[in-house]
mmCIF file of the N, C-alpha and C atoms, coordinates in Angstrom:
data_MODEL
# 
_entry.id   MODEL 
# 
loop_
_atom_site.group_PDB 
_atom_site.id 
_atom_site.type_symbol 
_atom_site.label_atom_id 
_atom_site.label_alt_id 
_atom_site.label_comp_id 
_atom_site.label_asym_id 
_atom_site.label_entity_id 
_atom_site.label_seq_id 
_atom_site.pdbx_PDB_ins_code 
_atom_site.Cartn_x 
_atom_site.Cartn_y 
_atom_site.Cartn_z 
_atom_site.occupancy 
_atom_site.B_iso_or_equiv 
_atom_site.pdbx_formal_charge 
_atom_site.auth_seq_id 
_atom_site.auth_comp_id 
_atom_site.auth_asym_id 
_atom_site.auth_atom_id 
_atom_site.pdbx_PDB_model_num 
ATOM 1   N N  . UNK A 1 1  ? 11.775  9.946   -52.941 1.00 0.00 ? 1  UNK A N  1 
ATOM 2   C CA . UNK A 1 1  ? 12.438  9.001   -53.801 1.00 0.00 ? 1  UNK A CA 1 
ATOM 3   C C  . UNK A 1 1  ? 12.558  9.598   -55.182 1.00 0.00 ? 1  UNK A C  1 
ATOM 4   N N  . UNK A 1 2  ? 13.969  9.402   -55.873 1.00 0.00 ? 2  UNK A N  1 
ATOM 5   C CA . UNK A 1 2  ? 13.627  9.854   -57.264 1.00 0.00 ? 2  UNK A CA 1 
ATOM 6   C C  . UNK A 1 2  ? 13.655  8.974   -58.017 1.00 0.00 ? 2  UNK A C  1 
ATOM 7   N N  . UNK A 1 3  ? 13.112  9.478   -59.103 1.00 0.00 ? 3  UNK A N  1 
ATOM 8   C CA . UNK A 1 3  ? 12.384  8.940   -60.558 1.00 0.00 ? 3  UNK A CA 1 
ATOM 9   C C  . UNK A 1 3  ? 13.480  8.516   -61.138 1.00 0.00 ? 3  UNK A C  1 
ATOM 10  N N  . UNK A 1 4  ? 13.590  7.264   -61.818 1.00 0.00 ? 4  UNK A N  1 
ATOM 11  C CA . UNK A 1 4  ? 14.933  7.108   -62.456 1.00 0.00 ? 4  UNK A CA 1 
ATOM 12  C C  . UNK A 1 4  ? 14.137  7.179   -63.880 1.00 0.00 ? 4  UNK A C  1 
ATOM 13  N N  . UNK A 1 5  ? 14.710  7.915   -64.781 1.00 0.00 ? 5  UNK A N  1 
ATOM 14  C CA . UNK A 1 5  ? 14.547  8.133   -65.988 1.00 0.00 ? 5  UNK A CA 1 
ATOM 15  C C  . UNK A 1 5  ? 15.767  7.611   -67.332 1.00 0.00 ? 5  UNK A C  1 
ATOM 16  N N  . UNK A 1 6  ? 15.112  7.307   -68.215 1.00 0.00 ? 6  UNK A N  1 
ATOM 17  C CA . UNK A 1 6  ? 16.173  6.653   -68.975 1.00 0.00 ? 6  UNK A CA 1 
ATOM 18  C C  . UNK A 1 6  ? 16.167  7.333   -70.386 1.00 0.00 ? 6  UNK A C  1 
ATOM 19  N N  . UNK A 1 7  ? 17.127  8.626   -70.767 1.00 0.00 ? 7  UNK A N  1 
ATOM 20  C CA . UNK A 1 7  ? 17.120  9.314   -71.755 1.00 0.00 ? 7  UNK A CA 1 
ATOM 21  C C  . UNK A 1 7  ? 18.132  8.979   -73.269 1.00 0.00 ? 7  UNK A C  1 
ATOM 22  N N  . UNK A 1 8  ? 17.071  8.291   -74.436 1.00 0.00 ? 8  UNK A N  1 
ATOM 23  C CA . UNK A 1 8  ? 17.729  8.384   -75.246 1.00 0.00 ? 8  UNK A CA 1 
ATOM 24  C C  . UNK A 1 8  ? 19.656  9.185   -75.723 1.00 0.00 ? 8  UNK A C  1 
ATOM 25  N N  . UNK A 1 9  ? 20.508  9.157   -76.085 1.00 0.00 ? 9  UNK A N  1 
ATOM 26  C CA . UNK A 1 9  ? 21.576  9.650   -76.434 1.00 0.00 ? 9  UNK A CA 1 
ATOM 27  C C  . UNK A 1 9  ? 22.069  10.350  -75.318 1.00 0.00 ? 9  UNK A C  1 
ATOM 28  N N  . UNK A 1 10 ? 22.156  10.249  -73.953 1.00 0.00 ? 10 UNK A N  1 
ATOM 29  C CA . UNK A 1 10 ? 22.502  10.764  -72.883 1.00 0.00 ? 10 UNK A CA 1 
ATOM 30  C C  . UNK A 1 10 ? 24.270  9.468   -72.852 1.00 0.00 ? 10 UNK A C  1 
ATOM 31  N N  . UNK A 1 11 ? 24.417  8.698   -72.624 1.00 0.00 ? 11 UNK A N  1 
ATOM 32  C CA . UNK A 1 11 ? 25.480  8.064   -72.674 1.00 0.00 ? 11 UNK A CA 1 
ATOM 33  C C  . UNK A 1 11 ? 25.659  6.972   -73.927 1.00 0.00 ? 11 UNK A C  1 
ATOM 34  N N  . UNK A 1 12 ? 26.641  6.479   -74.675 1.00 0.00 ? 12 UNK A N  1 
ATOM 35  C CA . UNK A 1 12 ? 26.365  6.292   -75.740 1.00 0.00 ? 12 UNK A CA 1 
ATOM 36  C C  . UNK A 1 12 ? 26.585  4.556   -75.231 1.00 0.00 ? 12 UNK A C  1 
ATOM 37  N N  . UNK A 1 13 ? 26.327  3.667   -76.425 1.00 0.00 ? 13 UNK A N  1 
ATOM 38  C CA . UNK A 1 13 ? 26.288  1.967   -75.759 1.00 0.00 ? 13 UNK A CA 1 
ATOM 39  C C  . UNK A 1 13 ? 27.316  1.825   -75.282 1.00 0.00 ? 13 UNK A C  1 
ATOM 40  N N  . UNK A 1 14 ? 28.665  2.353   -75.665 1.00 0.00 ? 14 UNK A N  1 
ATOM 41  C CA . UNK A 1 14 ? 29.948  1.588   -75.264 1.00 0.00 ? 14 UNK A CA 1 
ATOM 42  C C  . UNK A 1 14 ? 30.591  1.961   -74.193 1.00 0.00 ? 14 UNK A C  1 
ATOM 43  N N  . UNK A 1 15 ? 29.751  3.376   -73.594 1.00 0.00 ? 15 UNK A N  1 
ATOM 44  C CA . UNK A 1 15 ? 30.434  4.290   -72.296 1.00 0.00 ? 15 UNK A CA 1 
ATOM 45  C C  . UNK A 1 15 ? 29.882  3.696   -70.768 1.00 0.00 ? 15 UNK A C  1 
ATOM 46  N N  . UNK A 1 16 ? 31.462  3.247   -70.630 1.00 0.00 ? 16 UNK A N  1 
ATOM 47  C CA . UNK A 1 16 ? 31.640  2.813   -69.319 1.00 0.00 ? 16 UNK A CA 1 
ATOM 48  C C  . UNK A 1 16 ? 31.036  3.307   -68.231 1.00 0.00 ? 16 UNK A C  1 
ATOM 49  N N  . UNK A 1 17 ? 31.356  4.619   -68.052 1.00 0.00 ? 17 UNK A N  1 
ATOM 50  C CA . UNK A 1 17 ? 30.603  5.578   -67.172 1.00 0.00 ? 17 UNK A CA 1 
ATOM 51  C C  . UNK A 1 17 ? 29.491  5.877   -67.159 1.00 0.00 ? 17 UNK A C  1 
ATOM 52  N N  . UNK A 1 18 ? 28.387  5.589   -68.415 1.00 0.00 ? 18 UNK A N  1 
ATOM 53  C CA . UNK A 1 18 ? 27.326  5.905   -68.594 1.00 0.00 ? 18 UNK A CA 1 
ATOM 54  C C  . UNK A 1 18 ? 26.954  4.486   -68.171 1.00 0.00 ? 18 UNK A C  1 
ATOM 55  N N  . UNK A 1 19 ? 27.242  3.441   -68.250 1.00 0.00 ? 19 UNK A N  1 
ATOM 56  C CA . UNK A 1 19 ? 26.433  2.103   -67.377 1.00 0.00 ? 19 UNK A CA 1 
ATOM 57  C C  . UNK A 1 19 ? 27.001  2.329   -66.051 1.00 0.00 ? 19 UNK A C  1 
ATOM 58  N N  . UNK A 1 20 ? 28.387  2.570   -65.676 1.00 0.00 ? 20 UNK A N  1 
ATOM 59  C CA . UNK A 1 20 ? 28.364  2.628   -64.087 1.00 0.00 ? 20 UNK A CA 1 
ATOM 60  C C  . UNK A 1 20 ? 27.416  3.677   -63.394 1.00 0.00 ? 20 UNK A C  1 
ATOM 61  N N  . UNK A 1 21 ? 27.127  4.705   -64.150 1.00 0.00 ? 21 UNK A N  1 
ATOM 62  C CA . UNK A 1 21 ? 26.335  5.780   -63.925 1.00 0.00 ? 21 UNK A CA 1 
ATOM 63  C C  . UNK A 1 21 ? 24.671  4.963   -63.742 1.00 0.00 ? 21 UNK A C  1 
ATOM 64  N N  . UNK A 1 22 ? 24.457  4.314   -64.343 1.00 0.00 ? 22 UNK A N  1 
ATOM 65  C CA . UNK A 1 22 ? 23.037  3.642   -64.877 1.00 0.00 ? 22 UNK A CA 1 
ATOM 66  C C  . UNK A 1 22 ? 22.791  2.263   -63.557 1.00 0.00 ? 22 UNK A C  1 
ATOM 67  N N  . UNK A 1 23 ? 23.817  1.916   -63.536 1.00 0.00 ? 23 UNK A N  1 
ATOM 68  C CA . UNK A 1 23 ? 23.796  1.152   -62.031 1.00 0.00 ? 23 UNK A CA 1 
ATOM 69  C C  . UNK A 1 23 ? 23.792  1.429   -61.177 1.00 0.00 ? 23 UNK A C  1 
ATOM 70  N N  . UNK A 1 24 ? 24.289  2.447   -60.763 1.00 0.00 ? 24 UNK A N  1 
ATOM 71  C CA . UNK A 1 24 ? 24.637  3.349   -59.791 1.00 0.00 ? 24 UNK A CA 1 
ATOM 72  C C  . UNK A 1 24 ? 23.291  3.983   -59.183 1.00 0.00 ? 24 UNK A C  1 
ATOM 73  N N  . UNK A 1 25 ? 22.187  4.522   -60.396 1.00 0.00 ? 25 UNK A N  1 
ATOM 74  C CA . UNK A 1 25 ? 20.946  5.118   -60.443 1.00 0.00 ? 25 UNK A CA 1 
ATOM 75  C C  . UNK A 1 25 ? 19.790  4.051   -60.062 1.00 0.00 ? 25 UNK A C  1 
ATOM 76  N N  . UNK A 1 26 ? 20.086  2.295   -60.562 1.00 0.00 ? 26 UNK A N  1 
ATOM 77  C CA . UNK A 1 26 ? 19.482  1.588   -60.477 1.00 0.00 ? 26 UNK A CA 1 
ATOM 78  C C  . UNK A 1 26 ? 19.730  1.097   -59.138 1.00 0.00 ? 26 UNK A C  1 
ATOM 79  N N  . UNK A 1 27 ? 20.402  0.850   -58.443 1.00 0.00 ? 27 UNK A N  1 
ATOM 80  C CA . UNK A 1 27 ? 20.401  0.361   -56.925 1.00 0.00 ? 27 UNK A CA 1 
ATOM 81  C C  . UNK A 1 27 ? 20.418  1.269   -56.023 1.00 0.00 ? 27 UNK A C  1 
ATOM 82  N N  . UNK A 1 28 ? 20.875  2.402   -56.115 1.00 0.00 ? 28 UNK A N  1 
ATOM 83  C CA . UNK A 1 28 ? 19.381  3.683   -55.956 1.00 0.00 ? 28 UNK A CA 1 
ATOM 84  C C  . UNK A 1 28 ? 18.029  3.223   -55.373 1.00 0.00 ? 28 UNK A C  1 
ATOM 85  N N  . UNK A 1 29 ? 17.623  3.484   -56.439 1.00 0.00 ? 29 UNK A N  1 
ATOM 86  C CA . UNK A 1 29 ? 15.944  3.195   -56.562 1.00 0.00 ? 29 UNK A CA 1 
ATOM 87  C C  . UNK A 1 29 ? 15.770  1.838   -56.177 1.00 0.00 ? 29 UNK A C  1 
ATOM 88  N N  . UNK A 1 30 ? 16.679  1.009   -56.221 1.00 0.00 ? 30 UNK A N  1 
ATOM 89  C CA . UNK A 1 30 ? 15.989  -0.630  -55.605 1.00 0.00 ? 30 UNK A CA 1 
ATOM 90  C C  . UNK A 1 30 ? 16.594  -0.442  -54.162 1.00 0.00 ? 30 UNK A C  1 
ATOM 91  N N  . UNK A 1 31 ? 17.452  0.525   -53.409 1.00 0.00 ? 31 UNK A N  1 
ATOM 92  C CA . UNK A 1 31 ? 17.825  0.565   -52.353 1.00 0.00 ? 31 UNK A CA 1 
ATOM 93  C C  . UNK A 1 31 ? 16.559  0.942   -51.824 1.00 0.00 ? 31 UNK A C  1 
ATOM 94  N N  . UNK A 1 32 ? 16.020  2.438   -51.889 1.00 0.00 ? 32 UNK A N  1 
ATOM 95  C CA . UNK A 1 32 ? 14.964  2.741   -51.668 1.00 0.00 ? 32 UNK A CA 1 
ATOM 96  C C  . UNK A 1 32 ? 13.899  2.093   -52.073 1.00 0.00 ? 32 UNK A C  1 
ATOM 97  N N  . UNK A 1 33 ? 13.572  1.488   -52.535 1.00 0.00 ? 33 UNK A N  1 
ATOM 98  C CA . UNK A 1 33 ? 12.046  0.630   -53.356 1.00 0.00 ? 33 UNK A CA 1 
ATOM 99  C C  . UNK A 1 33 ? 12.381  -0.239  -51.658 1.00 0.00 ? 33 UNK A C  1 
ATOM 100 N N  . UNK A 1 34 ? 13.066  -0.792  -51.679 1.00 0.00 ? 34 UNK A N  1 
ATOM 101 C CA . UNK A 1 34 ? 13.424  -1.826  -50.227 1.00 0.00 ? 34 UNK A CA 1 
ATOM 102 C C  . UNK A 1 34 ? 12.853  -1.735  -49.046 1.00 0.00 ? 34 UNK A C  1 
ATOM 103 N N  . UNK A 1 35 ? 14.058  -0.052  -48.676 1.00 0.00 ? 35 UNK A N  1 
ATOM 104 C CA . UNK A 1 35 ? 13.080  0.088   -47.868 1.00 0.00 ? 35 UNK A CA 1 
ATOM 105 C C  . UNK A 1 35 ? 11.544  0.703   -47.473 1.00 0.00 ? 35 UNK A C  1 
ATOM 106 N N  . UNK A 1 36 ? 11.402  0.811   -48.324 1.00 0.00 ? 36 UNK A N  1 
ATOM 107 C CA . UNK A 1 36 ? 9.859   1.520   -48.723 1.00 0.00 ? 36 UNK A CA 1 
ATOM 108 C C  . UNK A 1 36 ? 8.551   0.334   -48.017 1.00 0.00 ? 36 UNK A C  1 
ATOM 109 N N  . UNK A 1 37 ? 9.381   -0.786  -48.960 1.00 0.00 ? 37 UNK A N  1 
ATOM 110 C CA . UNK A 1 37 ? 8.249   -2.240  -48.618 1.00 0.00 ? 37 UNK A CA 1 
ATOM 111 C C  . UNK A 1 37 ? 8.926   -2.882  -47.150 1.00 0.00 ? 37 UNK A C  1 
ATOM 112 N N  . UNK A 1 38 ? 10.141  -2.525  -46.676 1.00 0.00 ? 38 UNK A N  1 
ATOM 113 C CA . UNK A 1 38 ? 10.003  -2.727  -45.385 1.00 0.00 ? 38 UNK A CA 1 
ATOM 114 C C  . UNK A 1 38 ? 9.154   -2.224  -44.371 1.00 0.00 ? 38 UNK A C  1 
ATOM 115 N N  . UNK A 1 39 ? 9.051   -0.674  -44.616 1.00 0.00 ? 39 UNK A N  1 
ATOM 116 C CA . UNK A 1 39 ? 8.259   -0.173  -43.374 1.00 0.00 ? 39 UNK A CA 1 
ATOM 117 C C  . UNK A 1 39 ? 6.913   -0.175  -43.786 1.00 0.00 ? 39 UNK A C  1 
ATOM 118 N N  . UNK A 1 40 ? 6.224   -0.536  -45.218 1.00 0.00 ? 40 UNK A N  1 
ATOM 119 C CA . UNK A 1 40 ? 5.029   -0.892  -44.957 1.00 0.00 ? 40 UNK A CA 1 
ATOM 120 C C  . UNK A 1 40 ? 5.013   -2.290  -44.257 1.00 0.00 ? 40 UNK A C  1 
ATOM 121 N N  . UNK A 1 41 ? 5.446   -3.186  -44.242 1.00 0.00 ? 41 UNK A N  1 
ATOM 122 C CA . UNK A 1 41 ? 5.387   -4.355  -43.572 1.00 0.00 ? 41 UNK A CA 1 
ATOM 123 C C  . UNK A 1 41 ? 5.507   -4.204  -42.387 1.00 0.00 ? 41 UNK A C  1 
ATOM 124 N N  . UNK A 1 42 ? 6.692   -3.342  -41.836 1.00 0.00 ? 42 UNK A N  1 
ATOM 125 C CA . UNK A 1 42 ? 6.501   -2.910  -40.361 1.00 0.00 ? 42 UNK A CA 1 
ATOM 126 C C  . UNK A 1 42 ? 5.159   -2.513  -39.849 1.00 0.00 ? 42 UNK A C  1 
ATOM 127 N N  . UNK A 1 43 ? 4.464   -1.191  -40.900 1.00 0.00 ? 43 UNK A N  1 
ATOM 128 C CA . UNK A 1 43 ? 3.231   -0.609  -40.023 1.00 0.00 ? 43 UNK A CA 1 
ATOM 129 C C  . UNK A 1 43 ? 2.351   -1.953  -40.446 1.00 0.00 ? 43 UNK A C  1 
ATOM 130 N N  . UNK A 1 44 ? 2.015   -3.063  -41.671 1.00 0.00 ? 44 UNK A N  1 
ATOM 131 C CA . UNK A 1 44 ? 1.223   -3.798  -41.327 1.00 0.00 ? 44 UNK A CA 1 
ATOM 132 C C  . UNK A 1 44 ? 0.986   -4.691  -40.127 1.00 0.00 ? 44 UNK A C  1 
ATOM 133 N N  . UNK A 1 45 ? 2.396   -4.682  -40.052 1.00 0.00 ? 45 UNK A N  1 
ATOM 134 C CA . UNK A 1 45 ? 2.427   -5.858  -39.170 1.00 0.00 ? 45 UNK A CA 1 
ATOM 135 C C  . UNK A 1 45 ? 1.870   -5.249  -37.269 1.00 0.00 ? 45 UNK A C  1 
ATOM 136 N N  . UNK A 1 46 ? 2.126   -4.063  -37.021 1.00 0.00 ? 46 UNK A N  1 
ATOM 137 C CA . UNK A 1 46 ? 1.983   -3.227  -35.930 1.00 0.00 ? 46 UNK A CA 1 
ATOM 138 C C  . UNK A 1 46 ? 0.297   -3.339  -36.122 1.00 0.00 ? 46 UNK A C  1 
ATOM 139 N N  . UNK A 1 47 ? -0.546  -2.903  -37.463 1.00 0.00 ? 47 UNK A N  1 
ATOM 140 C CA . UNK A 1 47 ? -1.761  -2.776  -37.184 1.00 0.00 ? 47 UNK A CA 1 
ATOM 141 C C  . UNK A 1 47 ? -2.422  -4.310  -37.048 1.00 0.00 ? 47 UNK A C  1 
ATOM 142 N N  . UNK A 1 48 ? -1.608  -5.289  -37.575 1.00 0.00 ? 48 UNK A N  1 
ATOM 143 C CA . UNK A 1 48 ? -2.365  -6.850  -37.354 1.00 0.00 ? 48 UNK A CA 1 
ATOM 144 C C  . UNK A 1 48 ? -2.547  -7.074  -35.488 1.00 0.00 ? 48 UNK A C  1 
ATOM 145 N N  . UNK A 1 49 ? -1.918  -6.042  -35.104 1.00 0.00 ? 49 UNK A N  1 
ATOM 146 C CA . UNK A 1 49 ? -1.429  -6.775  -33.599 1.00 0.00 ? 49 UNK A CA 1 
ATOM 147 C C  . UNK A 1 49 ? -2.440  -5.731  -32.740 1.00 0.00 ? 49 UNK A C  1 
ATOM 148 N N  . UNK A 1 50 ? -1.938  -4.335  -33.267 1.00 0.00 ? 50 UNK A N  1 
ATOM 149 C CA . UNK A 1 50 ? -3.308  -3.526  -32.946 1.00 0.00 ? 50 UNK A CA 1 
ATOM 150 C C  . UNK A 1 50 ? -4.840  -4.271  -33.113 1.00 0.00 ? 50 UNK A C  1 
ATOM 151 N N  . UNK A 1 51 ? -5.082  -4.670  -34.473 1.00 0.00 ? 51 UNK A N  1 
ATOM 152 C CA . UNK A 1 51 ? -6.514  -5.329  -34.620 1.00 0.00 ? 51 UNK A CA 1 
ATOM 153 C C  . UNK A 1 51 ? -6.826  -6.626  -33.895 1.00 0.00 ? 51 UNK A C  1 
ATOM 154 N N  . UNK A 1 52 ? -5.776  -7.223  -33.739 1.00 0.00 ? 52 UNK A N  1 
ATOM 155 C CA . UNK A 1 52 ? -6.162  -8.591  -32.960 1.00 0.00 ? 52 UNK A CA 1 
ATOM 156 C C  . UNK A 1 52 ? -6.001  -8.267  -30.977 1.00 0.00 ? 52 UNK A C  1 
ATOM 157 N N  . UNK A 1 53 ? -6.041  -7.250  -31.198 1.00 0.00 ? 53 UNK A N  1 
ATOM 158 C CA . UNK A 1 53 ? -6.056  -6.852  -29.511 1.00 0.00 ? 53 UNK A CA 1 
ATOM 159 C C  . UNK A 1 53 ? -7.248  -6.263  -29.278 1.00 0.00 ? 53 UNK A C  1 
ATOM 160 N N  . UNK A 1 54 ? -7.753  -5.589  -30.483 1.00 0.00 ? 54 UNK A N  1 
ATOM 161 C CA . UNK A 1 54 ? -9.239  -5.226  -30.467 1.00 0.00 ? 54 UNK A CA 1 
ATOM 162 C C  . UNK A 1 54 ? -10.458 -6.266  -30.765 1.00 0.00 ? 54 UNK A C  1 
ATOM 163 N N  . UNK A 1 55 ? -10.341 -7.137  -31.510 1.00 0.00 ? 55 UNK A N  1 
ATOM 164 C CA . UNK A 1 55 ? -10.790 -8.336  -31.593 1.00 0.00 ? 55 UNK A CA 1 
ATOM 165 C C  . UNK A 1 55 ? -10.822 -8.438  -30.002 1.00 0.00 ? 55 UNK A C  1 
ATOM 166 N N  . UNK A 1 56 ? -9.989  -9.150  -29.271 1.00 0.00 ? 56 UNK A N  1 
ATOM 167 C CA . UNK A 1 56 ? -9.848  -9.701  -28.090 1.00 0.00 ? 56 UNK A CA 1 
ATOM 168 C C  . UNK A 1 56 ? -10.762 -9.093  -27.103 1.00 0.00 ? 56 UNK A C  1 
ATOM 169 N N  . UNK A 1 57 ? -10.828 -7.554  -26.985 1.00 0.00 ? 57 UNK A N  1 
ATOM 170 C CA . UNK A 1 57 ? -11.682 -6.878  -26.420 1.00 0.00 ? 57 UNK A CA 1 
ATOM 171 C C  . UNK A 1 57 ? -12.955 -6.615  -26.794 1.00 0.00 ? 57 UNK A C  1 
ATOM 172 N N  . UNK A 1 58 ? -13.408 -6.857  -27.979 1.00 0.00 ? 58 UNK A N  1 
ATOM 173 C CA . UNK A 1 58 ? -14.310 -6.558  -28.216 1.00 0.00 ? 58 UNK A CA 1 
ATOM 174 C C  . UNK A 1 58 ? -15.392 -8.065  -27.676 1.00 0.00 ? 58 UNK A C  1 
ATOM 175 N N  . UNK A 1 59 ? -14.750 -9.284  -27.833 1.00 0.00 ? 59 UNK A N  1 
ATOM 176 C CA . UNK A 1 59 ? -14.962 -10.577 -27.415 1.00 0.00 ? 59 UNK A CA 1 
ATOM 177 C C  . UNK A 1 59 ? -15.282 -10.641 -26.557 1.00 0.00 ? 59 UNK A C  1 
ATOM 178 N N  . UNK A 1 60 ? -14.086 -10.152 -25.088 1.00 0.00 ? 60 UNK A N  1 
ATOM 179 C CA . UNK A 1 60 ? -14.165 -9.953  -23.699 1.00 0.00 ? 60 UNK A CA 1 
ATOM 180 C C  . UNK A 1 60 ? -15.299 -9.356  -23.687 1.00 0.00 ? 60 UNK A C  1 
ATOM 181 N N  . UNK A 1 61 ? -15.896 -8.256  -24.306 1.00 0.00 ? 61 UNK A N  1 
ATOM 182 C CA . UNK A 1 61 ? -17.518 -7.154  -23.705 1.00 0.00 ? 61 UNK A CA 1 
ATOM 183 C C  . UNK A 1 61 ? -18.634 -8.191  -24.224 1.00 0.00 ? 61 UNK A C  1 
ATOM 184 N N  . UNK A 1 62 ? -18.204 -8.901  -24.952 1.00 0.00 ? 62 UNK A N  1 
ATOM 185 C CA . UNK A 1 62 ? -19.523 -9.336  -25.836 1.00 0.00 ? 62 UNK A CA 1 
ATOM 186 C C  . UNK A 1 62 ? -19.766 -10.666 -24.624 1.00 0.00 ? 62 UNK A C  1 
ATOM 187 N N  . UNK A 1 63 ? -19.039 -10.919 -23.994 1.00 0.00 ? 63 UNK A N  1 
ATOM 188 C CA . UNK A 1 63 ? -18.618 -12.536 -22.945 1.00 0.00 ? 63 UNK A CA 1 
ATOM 189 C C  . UNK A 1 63 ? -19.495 -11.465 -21.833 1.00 0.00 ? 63 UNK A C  1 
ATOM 190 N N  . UNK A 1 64 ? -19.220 -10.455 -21.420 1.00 0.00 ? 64 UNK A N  1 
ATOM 191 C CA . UNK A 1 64 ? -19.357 -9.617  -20.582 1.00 0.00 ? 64 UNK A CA 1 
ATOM 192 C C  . UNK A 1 64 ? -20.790 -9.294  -20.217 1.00 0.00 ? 64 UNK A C  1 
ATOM 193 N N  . UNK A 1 65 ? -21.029 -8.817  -21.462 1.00 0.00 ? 65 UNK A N  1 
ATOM 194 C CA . UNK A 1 65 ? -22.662 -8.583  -22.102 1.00 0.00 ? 65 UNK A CA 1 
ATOM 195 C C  . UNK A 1 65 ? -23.665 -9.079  -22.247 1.00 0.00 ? 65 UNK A C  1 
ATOM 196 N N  . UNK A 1 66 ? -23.321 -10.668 -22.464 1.00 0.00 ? 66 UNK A N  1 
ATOM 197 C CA . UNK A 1 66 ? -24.046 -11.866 -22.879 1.00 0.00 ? 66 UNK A CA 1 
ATOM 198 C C  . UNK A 1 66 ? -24.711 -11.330 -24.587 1.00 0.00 ? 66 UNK A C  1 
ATOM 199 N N  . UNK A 1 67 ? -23.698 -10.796 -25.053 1.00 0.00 ? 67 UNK A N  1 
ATOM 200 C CA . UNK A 1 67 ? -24.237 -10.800 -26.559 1.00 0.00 ? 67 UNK A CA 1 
ATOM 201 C C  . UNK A 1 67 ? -25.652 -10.023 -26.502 1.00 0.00 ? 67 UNK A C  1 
ATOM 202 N N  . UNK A 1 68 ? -25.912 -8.836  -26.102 1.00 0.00 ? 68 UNK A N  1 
ATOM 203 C CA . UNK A 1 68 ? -26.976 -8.392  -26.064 1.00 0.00 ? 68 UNK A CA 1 
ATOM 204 C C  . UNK A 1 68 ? -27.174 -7.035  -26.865 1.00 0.00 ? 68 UNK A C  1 
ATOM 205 N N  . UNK A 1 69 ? -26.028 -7.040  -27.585 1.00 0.00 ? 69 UNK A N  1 
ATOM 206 C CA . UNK A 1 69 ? -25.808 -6.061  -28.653 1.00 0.00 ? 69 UNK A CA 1 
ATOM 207 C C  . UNK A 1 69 ? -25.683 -7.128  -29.681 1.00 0.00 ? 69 UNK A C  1 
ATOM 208 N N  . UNK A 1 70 ? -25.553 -6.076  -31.103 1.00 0.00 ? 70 UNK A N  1 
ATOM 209 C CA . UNK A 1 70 ? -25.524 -6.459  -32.428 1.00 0.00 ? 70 UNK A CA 1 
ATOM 210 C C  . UNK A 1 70 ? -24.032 -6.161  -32.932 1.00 0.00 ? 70 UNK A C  1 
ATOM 211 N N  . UNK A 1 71 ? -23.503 -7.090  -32.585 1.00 0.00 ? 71 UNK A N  1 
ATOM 212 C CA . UNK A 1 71 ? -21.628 -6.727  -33.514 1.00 0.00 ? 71 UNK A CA 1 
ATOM 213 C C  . UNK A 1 71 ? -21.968 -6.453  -34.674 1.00 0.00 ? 71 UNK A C  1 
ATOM 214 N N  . UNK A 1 72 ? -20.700 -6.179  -35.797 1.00 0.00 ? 72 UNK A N  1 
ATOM 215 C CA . UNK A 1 72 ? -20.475 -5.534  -36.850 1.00 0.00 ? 72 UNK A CA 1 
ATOM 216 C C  . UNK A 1 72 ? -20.437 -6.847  -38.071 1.00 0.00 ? 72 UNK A C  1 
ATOM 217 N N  . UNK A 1 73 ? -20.146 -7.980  -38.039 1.00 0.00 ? 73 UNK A N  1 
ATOM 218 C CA . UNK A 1 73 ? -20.499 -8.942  -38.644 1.00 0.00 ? 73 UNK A CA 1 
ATOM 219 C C  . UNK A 1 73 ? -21.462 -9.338  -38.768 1.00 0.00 ? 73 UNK A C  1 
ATOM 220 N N  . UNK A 1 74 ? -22.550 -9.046  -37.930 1.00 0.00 ? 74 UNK A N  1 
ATOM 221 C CA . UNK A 1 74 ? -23.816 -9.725  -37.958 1.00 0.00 ? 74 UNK A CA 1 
ATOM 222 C C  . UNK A 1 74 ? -24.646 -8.928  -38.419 1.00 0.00 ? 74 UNK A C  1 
ATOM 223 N N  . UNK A 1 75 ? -24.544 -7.245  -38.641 1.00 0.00 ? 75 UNK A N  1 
ATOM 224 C CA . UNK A 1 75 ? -24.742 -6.605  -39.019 1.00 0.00 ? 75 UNK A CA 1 
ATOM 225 C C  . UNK A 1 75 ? -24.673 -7.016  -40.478 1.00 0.00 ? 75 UNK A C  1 
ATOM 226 N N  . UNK A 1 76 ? -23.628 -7.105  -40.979 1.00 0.00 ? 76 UNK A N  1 
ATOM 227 C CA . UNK A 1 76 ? -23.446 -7.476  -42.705 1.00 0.00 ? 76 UNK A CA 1 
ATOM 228 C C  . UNK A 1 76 ? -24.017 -8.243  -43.015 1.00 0.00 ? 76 UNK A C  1 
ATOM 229 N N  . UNK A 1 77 ? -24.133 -9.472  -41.877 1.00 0.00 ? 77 UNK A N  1 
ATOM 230 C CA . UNK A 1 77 ? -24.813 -11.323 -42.336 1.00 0.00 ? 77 UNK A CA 1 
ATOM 231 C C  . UNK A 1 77 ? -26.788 -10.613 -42.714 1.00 0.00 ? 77 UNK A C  1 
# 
């Protein structure tokens, strides 16, 4: 992703081209900023589903076991 930088006397206030240029740079970077926070939401959302499937199994051994181990919560408690 690039850096949008904003340089003093590079386009002057009244130049057209220097704001279409400046918009142009700015939806840019909010195009990309976008999808950036999409695919973290993608991989969060992939590891919520990963973790709650491990949850599930870890439940199933402990049902299995009759709780005759020490889980990782109870550990902390």
């Amino acid at each position: 992703m690039g850096v949008l930088l904003l340089r003093l006397g590079d386009n002057t206030p009244g130049s057209d081209e220097g704001r279409m240029e400046l918009i142009k740079e700015l939806m840019e970077t909010c195009t990309s900023l976008t999808e950036r926070v999409l695919a973290l939401e993608e991989a969060k959302t992939a590891q919520d589903s990963v973790i709650n499937i491990l949850k599930l199994r870890v439940k199933r051994l402990e049902k299995k076991r009759g709780k005759n181990f020490i889980t990782y919560e109870e550990e902390i408690v």
